[in-house]
C-alpha positions in Angstrom: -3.4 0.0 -12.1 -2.6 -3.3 -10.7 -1.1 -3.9 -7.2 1.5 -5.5 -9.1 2.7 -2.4 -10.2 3.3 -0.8 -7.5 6.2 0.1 -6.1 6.0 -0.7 -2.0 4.8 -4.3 -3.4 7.2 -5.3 -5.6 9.8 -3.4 -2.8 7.9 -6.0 -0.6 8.5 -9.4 -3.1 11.8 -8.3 -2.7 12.6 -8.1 0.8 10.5 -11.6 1.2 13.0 -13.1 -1.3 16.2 -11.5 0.4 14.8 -13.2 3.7 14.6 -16.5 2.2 17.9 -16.8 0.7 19.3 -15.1 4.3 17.0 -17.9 6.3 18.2 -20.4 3.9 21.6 -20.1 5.4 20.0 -20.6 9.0 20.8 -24.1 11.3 18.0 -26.2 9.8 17.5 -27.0 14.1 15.7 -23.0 13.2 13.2 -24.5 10.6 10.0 -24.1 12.8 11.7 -21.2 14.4 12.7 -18.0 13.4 13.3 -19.5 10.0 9.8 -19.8 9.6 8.7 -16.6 11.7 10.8 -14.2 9.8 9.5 -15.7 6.1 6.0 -15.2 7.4 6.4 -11.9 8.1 8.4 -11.1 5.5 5.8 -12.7 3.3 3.0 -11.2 4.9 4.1 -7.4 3.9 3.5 -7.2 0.6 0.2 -9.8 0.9 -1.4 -6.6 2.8 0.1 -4.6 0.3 -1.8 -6.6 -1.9 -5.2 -6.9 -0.2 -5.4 -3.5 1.1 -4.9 -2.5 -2.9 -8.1 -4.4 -3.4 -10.5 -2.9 -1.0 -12.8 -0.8 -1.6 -11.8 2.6 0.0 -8.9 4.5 1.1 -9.6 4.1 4.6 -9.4 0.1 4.2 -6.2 0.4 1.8 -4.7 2.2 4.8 -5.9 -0.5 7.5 -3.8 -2.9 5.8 -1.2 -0.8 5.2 -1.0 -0.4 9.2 -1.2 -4.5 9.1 2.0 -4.6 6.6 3.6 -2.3 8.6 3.3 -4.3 11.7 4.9 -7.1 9.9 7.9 -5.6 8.9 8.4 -4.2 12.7 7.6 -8.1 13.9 10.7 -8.9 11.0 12.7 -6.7 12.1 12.7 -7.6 15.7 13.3 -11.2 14.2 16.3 -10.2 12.3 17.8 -8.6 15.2 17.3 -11.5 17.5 18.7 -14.1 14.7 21.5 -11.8 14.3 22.0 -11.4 18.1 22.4 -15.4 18.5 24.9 -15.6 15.9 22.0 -17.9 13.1 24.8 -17.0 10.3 27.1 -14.2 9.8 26.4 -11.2 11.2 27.0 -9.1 7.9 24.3 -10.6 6.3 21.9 -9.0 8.2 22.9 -5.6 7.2 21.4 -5.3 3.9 18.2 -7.0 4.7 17.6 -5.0 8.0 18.7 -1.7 5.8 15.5 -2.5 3.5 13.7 -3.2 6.5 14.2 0.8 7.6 13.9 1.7 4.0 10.0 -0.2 3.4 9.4 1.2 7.1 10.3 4.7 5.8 7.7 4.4 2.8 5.0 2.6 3.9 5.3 5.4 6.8 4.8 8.1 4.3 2.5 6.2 1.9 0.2 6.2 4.8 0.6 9.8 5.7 0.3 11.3 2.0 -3.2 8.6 1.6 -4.3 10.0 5.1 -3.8 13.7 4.1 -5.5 13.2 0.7 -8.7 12.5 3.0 -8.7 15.2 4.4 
């Protein structure tokens, strides 16, 4: 099976694209701000996803698992702050920091089920 078929990642490619349509609506004064923060780290999720998928044991898969789940706590914490200084309207970061808890939620428990099946 390919990463590419997995369901975090593509839930991943999906919150990367909801962020840059959200960022797109951001001052373009935020461009090298939290314009660019938050698409890095929204991009960098599922690239862990990715890599981790690639390694050659478990153990590394769920290294970069950790590493993708760092992102999306850096997003969030980005979302919030845009949100908190008003970088567009406030009810467009609902849905977007919704998926943010959501991925949180499963890449939580991906990592628990693959740490339990080493045992």
């Amino acid at each position: 099976m390919s990463y590419r078929e997995q369901f975090i990642w593509k839930r991943g490619i999906q919150l990367s694209i909801n962020c840059y349509k959200l960022t797109e609506k951001f001052p373009k004064s935020e461009l090298y701000g939290l314009t660019s923060q938050i698409r890095r780290a929204s991009v960098s999720v599922p690239s862990n996803i990715a890599e981790g998928y690639g390694r050659r044991t478990q153990k590394e898969y769920v290294q970069f698992l950790h590493i993708a789940l760092g992102s999306l706590r850096e997003l969030d914490t980005q979302l919030i702050i845009a949100k908190e200084v008003k970088l567009t309207l406030p009810q467009l970061f609902a849905p977007i920091l919704e998926e943010v808890d959501s991925m949180q939620g499963i890449l939580v428990s991906t990592i628990q089920k693959l740490k339990a099946d080493r045992s």
